[in-house]
C-alpha positions, 0 to 999 in steps of 0.5 A: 851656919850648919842646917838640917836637910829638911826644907819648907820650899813646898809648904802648902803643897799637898800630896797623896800618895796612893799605896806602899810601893818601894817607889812611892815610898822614896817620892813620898819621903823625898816630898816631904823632906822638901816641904810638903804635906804627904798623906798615904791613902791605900786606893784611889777611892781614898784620894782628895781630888783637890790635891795638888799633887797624887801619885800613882804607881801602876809598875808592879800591878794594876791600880784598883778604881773606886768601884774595884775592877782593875782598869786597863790603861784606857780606862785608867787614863779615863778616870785621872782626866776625869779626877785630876784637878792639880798633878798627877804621876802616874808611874808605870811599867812602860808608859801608859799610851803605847803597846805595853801599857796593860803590862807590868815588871819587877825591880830585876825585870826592870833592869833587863828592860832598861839593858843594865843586866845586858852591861852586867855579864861575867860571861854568856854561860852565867847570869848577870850580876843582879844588884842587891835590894831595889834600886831600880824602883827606888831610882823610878821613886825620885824620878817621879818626884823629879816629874811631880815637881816639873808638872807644879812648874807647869801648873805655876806657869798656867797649864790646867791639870798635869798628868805626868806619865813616867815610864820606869823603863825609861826612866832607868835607860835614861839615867843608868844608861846613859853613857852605854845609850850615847855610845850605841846611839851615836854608832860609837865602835868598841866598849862603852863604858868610862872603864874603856879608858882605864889602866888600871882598871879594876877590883884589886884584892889587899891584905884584909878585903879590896880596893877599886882604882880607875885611871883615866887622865894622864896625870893621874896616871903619873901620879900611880907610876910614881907609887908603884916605883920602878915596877912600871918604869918601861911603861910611861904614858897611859897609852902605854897602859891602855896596851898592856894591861895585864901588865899594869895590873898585876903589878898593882896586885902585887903592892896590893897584896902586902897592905891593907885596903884602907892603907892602899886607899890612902896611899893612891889618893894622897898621890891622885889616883882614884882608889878606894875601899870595898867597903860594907855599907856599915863600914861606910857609915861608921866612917862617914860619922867618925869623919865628921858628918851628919849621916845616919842609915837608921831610924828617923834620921835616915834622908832619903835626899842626904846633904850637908848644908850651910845656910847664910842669911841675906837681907830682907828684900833680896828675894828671888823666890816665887818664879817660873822655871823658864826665868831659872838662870842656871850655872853648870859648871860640872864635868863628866857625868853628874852636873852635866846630866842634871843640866840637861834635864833643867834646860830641857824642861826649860830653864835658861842652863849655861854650860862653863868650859875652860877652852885650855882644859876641856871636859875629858869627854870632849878630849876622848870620846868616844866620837860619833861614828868613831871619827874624833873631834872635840864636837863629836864627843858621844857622852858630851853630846848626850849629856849637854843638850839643851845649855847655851855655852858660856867658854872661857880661857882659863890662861887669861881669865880664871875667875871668868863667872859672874855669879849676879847672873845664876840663881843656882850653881852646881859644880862637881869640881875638885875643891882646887878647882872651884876655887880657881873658877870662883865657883867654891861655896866661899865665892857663891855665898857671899853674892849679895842676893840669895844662891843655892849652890849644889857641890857633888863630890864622890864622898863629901867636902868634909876632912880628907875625903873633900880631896878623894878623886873618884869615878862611879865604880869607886863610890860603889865599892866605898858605900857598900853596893859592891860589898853587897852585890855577889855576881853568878859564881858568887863572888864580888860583883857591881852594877855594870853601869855608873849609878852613882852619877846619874842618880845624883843627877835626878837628886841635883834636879830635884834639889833644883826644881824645889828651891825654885818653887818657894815663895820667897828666899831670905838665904843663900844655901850650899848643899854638899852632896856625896855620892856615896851617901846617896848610893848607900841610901839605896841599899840602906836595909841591908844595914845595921845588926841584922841585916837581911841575905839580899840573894836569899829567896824571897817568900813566894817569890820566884825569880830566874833567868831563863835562855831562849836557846833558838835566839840566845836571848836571856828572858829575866823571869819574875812569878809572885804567886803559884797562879802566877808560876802555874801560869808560866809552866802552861805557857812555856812548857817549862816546870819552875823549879825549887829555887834556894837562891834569887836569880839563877839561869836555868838553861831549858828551852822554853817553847810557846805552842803558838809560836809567838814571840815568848816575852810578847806572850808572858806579858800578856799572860800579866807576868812580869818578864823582859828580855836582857837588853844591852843599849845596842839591842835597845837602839834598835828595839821597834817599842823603844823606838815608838815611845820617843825617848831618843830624841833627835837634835840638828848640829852645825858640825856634826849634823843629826844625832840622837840623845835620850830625852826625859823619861816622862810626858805630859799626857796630851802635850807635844814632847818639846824639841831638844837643842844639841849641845854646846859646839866649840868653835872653829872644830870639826 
């Protein structure tokens, strides 16, 4: 039985949101979608203390106490330890109990912090490609509802007053950098990135637009060399690939150029390859509908946690509602990225997360790295590592016993598998809805289980360009451009977990649910304003805004400038010595040498003057950032092979508590 995706898990839990910002409008929604009763309220004067969960966002400017003077961090945390009788999030900037609490950002600032500009170059002498609309806060929204639900958990197992501070710095290096972040902190040589395996690799243009194709198994690989046909005879392994790929991609340009996008697409991923359309994100939705789901990027319709559902009733009794998160028994039986990073999170909050591997197969980051100091072995896998900690292993060998799960033993199963594959492993929503107790099975897939797409293979930079964030995002020459990093997954990482923790938190459960989650859909929720007929230019200059880059020419750094007011610009000119100039487009370099007269370091003291302002970090810059560094994001773990590394932890505490000690991931044995 199809169901819509509006639940009643948090039934009876009351939430005030204090403001308007862009993320307390996604936790607002996303909370309400789950069950609770929202209440928006326009200053703390205004909030019910008896709440049980009041969100705060302190990222852009400072949040205005009842006796309206703007409190510094101290002052702040003061007032919630004095108030808060249930949970309260507090987002902010950079965390609330550092060095940068009294400081503030923007969505572009942001995504300079958290080195996703730094991974977004087309070259030093431009900017970078700067994403449209605010994805950044609108990742930090879910986020925090992700540690909302994590702070009811605590409140559910006997902890008195949660105050939950989440850092938007963190939380974007957390989730969009996680891969670039394992490869940096894990010393890993050459390029991060999953498109360093790739060939081809890369934007390709057709008849009528573009498609995407990453190749990076073998298989695939073979599959692409049998549609290109005698073209790439001489080339016959994807090693061979990896060494020419000028080669291999001109020889893809030229099929490409005599057919259409659509008809490149189908043709690849009727063979296996990952391939897809640039897409606008109309054009994506339009296609979505016509294929049969229930997708809508307007009106009231428009979920900002999109899903399609099937519900299947269980007897009455066989209730396994009301726990505490520490007895959640978790399957991941996920690869790459999006599962195993939602595992991660689970387990380290505390819920019991087994990790499902087929010794003859293994993750494809387990088999190609990149490996902990460059030194390969399937338990020195950088990206394994980073995105498996805190899972008990549970290895199987898939020669012998395919169907090795017993589903009795998990409350939840997530699983990013093709649809062949979950079937083979017994974790298809058949399998998992028909146990006799109820289930909540999360199958993320790049664009849904439905009609020929349920078969699509995809990697994060194809369901940028099928949704629409690759349409919409023009780089500094103003052509085609994309996030540098994967978004896709780890956000459906932070949706996977917040599905997770609210189901856990009903009362009671009479059916088994299997939620079929499309990436895509997500992406395009993100940038859900700049669909239908008069949609806004994302890179036109923003009424009394102004926003640029500017170069330190002394240090080549690139500083990442947000002014929102002539105060604010007034105050920038006195500082730098350098005049804003009239900007008709957003976000352009201006190349002058900017200049404090005190010799102080230039983004310390925009800061301090209450600008928003970061330098653009790569995740290098950021492993070895002092801030960074004393805020314990990047956790240490102890492994029995490969012995102390480090992972990046949840991007939010508890005020007050201990950050709890992470468990490196799952080890093969006999390795290493």
């Amino acid at each position: 039985m199809k169901r819509d995706a509006t639940m009643r898990w948090l039934a009876g839990v009351h939430v005030v949101q204090v403001g308007r910002s862009v993320a307390l409008q996604v936790s607002g929604a996303a909370l309400g979608q789950l069950g609770a009763a929202v209440k928006q309220v326009a200053t703390l004067r205004d909030v019910d203390t008896n709440a049980d969960v009041v969100l705060v966002d302190r990222i852009e400017r400072p949040a205005v106490l009842p006796d309206g003077h703007a409190p510094t961090a101290d002052e702040y945390l003061e007032f919630v330890a004095a108030n808060n009788r249930g949970v309260w999030v507090t987002a902010s900037a950079f965390g609330l109990t550092d060095t940068r609490a009294d400081m503030f950002a923007s969505d572009l600032t942001l995504l300079a912090a958290s080195g996703i500009l730094g991974h977004s170059r087309t070259g030093d002498e431009f900017a970078p490609t700067v994403p449209p609309g605010t994805v950044a806060l609108k990742l930090v929204g879910h986020l925090t509802v992700v540690a909302a639900l994590h702070g009811l958990h605590a409140r559910r197992a006997g902890k008195g007053p949660v105050h939950a501070d989440l850092s938007a710095q963190a939380a974007i290096i957390a989730t969009g950098l996680s891969l670039e972040m394992a490869h940096a902190l894990s010393r890993c040589p050459d390029e991060g990135g999953s498109a360093r395996y790739g060939a081809p690799s890369g934007f390709v243009d057709c008849r009528d637009g573009a498609v995407y194709v990453l190749v990076m198994e073998e298989h695939q690989w073979r599959a692409f060399r049998s549609v290109m046909g005698t073209s790439l005879e001489s080339v016959t392994t994807l090693e061979d690939a990896r060494k020419q790929p000028d080669h291999v991609n001109s020889q893809l340009a030229s099929w490409a150029s005599t057919r259409t996008a659509q008809e490149c697409e189908e043709v690849l991923q009727a063979a296996g390859v990952p391939c897809t359309a640039v897409n606008a994100v109309d054009t994506f939705a339009e296609r979505s509908r016509a294929l049969g789901r229930n997708f809508d990027l307007s009106g009231p319709d428009c979920s900002v946690l999109p899903a399609q559902i099937t519900e299947v009733p269980k007897e009455t009794g066989a209730d396994s509602g009301g726990r505490r998160l520490s007895d959640l028994r978790v399957l991941d039986a996920g690869h790459v990225l999006a599962v195993p990073l939602a595992g991660a999170w689970l387990g380290a909050m505390g819920a019991q997360v087994a990790k499902l591997e087929d010794l003859d197969r293994l993750d494809v980051y387990r088999r190609r790295g990149p490996f902990v100091d460059g030194t390969p072995g399937p338990n020195r896998s950088a990206y394994f590592n980073q995105l498996n900690f805190c899972k008990r292993p549970l290895q199987f060998s898939g020669a012998s016993s395919p169907r090795a799960v017993d589903l009795a033993s998990f409350d939840v199963v997530m699983e990013n598998l093709s649809p062949h594959r979950a079937q083979a492993i017994g974790v298809d929503d058949t399998s998992v809805l028909a146990q006799q107790s109820p289930k909540l099975l999360l199958s993320s897939s790049g664009f849904g289980r439905t009609g020929a797409w349920a078969g699509y293979r995809a990697y994060g930079h194809n369901i940028h360009a099928f949704a629409g964030l690759v349409d919409a995002t023009k780089d500094a020459r103003g052509g085609m451009g994309d996030i540098g990093t994967p978004w896709a997954d780890p956000l459906t990482s932070v949706i996977l977990v917040t599905w997770t923790l609210a189901w856990c938190l009903a009362d009671s459960h009479t059916s088994s649910l299997a939620l079929d989650i499309s990436m895509a859909e997500l992406v395009a929720v993100q940038i859900a304003e700049l669909a239908g007929p008069d949609p806004v230019d994302p890179y036109a200059a923003r009424e009394s805004e102004t926003e640029f880059f500017i170069r330190e020419h002394a240090t080549g750094r690139l500083l990442a400038i947000t002014l929102r007011s002539d105060e604010e610009r007034a105050r920038f000119e006195a500082a730098t010595g350098v005049r804003v100039p009239l900007i008709d487009r957003r976000v352009p370099l201006i190349d002058q040498e900017p200049t404090d007269p005190d010799g102080r370091d230039l983004e310390r003291a925009l800061l301090e003057q209450g600008l928003a302002v970061s330098v653009v970090h790569t995740s290098a810059g950021l492993v070895r950032d002092e801030f960074v560094r004393d805020t314990e994001l990047f956790r240490s773990v102890e492994s029995p092979s490969v012995g102390r590394y480090e992972v990046t932890g949840l991007p939010w505490t508890f005020v007050g508590d201990e950050v709890p000690p992470l468990r490196p991931a799952p080890e093969l044995p006999a390795c290493d």
